[in-house]
N, C-alpha and C positions, 0 to 999 in steps of 0.2 A: 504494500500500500504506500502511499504518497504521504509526507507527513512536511511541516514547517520546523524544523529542528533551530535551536538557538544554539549554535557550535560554539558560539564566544562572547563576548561583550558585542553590539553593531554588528552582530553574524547572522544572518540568516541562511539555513541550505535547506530547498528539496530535496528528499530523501526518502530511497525505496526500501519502505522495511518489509519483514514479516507482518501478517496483518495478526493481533491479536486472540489470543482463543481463551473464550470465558471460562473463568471456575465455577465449580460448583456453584457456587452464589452469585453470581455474575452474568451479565447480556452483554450481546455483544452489540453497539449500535455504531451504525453506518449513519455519519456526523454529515446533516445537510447545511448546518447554518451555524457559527459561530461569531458573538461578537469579539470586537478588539476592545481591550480593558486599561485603563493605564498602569494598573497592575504589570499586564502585558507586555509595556513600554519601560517600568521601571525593569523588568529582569531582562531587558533586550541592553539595555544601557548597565548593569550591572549592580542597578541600586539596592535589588534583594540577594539571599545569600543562595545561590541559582549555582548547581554542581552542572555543567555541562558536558556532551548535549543534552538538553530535554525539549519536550515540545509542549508547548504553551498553549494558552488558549480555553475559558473555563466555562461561555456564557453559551451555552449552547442544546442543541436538539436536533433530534435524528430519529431513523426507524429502527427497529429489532432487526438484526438479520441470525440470530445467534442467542442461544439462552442454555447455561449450566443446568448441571441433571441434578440440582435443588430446586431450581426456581419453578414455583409454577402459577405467581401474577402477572409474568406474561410471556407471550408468544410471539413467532416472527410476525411479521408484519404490524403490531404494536408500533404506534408513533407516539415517542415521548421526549419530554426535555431533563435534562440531567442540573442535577443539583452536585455540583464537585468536590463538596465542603462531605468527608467523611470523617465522623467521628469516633473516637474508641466505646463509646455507649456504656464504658465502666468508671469512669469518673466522677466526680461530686457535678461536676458542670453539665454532665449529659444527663445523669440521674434526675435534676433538678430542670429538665428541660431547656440547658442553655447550651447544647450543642455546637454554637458557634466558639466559647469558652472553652471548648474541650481542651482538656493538658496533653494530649498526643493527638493534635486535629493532621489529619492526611488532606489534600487537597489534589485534583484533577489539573493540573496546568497552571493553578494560584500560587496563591502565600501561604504558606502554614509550617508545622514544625515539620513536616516530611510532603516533599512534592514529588508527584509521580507524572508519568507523561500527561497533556490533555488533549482538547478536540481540535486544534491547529493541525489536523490528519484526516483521512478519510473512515478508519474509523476506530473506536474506543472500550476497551474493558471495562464496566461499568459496575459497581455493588449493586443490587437489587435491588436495596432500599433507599439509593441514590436517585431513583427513577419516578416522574410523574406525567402519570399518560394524560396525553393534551387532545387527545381525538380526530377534529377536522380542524384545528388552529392549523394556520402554514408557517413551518419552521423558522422564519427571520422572526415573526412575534415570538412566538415560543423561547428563541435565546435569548427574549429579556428576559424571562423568567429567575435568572440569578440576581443579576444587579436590582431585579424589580423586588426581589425576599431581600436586597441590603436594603435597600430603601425602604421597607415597611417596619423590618426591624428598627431603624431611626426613628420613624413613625411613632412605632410602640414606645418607645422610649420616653415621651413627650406627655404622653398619656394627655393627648388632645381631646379638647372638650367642645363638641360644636358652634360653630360660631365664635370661635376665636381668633384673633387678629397674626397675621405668619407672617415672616421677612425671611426670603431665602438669599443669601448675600452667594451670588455667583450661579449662572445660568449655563451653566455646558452642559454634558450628557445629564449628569447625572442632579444637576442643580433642576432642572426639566422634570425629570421623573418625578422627585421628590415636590414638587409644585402640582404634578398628577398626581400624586398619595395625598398629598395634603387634600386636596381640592377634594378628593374622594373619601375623605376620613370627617371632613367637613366642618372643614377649615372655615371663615366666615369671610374676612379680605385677605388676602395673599400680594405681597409685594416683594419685588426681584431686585435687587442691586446687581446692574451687570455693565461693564463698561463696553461692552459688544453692541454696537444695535443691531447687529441682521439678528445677537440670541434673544436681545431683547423681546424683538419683534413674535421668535416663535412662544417667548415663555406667554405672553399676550394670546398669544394662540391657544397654546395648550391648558390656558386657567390663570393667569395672573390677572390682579384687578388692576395692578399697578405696577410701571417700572421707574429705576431713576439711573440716572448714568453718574457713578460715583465720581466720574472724572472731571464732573462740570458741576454738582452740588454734593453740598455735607450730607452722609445717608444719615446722620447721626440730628441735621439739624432738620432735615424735608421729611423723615418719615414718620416721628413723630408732630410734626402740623401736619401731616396727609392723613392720620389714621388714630394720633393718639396713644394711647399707652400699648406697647407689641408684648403678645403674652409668649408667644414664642418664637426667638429667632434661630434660626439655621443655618451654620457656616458650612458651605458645600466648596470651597475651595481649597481651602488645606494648609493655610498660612497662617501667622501668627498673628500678621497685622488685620485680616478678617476675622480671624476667631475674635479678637480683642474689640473686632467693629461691632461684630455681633453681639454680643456680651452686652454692652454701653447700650443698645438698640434695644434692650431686655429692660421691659417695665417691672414693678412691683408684683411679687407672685408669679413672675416669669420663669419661664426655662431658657435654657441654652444649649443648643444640640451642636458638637462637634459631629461632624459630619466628612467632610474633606478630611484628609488622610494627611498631617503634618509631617516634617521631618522629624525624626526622632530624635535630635538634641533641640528642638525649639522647644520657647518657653514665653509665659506670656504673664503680666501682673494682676492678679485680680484684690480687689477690697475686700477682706474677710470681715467688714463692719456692713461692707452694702450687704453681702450673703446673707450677713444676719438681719440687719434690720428690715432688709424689704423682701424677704423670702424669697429670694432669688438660687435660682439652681441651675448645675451647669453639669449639663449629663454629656454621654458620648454615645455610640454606636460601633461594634464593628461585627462584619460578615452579615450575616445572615444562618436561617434555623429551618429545618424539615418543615416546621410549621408554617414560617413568615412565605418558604418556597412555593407551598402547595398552595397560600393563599394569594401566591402571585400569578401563580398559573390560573385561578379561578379570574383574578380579576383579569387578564389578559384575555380569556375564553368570553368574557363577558364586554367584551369592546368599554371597558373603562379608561385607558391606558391609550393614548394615540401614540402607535409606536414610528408611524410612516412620518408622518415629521419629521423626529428626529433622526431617521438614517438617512446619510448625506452620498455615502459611495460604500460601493461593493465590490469586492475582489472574489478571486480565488487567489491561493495557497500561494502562490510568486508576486501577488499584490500585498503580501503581510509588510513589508519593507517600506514597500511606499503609504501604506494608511499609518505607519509610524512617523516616518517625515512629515505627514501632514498634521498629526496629534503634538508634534513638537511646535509648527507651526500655528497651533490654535485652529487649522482648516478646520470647517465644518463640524457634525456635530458625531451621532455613532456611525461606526465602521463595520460592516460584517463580511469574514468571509465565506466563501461556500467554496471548501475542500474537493467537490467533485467535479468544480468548474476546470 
């Protein structure tokens, strides 16, 4: 089979493997649609701790062509999308339902304490209970089903109460979705700080009430006279100086959702007097849960989620290269390949 192998730091090679054969526990699926993650981008550039080759690639869905002599919820021709986050199911973290937390999490092509090949290939060894069958969705929606369980997990987090006022500071892929989770959780106004305007334009599209272009006004000084006091704001960029914007944009009895993925030595000042006196909380989010998955795939089957939007270009398997050049350059918005093109 044909695979995207990451041989080095800026490496990419096509490459003809063995195509996998399931275990017992295991399907085999034949990967039609995978998105590009910037996950994906940092282990291409060497930001994560990435033993090479491996092949990358974690957002994705496909058919059964293949199923282990355990499994029997499902059979060939099953169309379903893969959840990559496998956990040890023996820890205090999975025990307690936090699966993402897990202390020995395996991952499909991601981040975690152990990565194994992912769906940057034609096709994938899967756990069984990695798997949720999507029916007649067509497989480009389908591979939001990962990044759509982080973003609900975020969601969860916030323990959002209808009709409450949201600021998502940053509008890219995944600023976008999370503006649809909100919107969908029921959210009351929704306002975007994004210094883009073509992303402005689509968060406008996909549910914002309101955007402001941080470059030409204070989000600190226009969103509170736009809206009033924000109960919760959302940093979806992943810097210090937006988490710290966010934070400040956070009323009384507010939350603060870290959301964007920081660098690991940043660091940012908060007032442990504001914390306390105006009941301000500043939570985080990461990965995603069998749960928040399954209820991504419902809401995607349920046309909640505008996924066409946001995909901007599509490759096959020798276009991985280039939707990274473009991710470096801020181009457009998500990326998917399709391995069989």
């Amino acid at each position: 089979m044909k695979s995207a192998q990451l041989t080095d730091t800026h490496t990419v090679a096509i490459t003809d493997t063995a195509k996998p054969r399931p275990d017992a526990d295991e399907v085999l699926v034949e990967i039609h649609a995978c998105g590009v993650c910037t996950t994906d981008l940092h282990m291409y550039h060497g930001n994560l701790d990435v033993d090479f080759p491996t092949v990358p690639g974690h957002e994705s869905a496909g058919e059964v062509v293949a199923v282990g002599s355990d499994v029997d919820a499902y059979e060939v021709g099953d169309r379903v999308a893969i959840n990559p986050s496998v956990p040890c199911h023996e820890c205090r973290a999975c025990k307690a339902g936090r699966e993402n937390l897990c202390h020995d999490l395996t991952s499909l092509g991601g981040a975690a304490k152990h990565v194994i090949d992912g769906a940057f290939a034609e096709y994938a060894a899967v756990p069984v209970g990695n798997l949720e069958p999507i029916g007649d969705l067509d497989y480009r929606t389908a591979a939001f089903a990962e990044p759509l369980g982080c973003v609900i997990n975020g969601v969860d987090q916030v323990d959002l109460t209808s009709g409450e006022t949201v600021v998502v500071v940053g509008a890219g892929f995944i600023g976008l979705l999370l503006v649809q989770a909100l919107r969908a959780s029921g959210a009351g106004t929704i306002v975007v700080s994004e210094p883009v305007d073509t992303r402005r334009e689509v968060a406008k599209a996909v549910g914002a009430d309101h955007t402001i272009d941080p470059t030409v006004t204070d989000p600190t000084t226009v969103i509170p006279n736009l809206v009033g006091d924000v109960d919760i704001a959302v940093e979806a960029v992943g810097l210090p100086q937006t988490i710290a914007q966010a934070h400040s944009l956070t009323g009384p009895g507010g939350r603060t959702l870290i959301f964007g993925v920081p660098p690991n030595d940043a660091t940012i000042e908060l007032s442990p007097y504001d914390l306390f006196f105006e009941e301000r909380e500043v939570v985080s989010s990461y990965s995603l849960t069998p749960d928040t998955f399954a209820r991504a795939v419902r809401l995607l089957q349920n046309g909640r989620i505008d996924v066409d939007t946001l995909v901007t270009d599509e490759f096959g398997l020798t276009g991985l290269e280039t939707a990274f050049d473009q991710m470096e350059d801020n181009r457009g918005l998500k990326k998917i390949i399709y391995p069989a093109r």
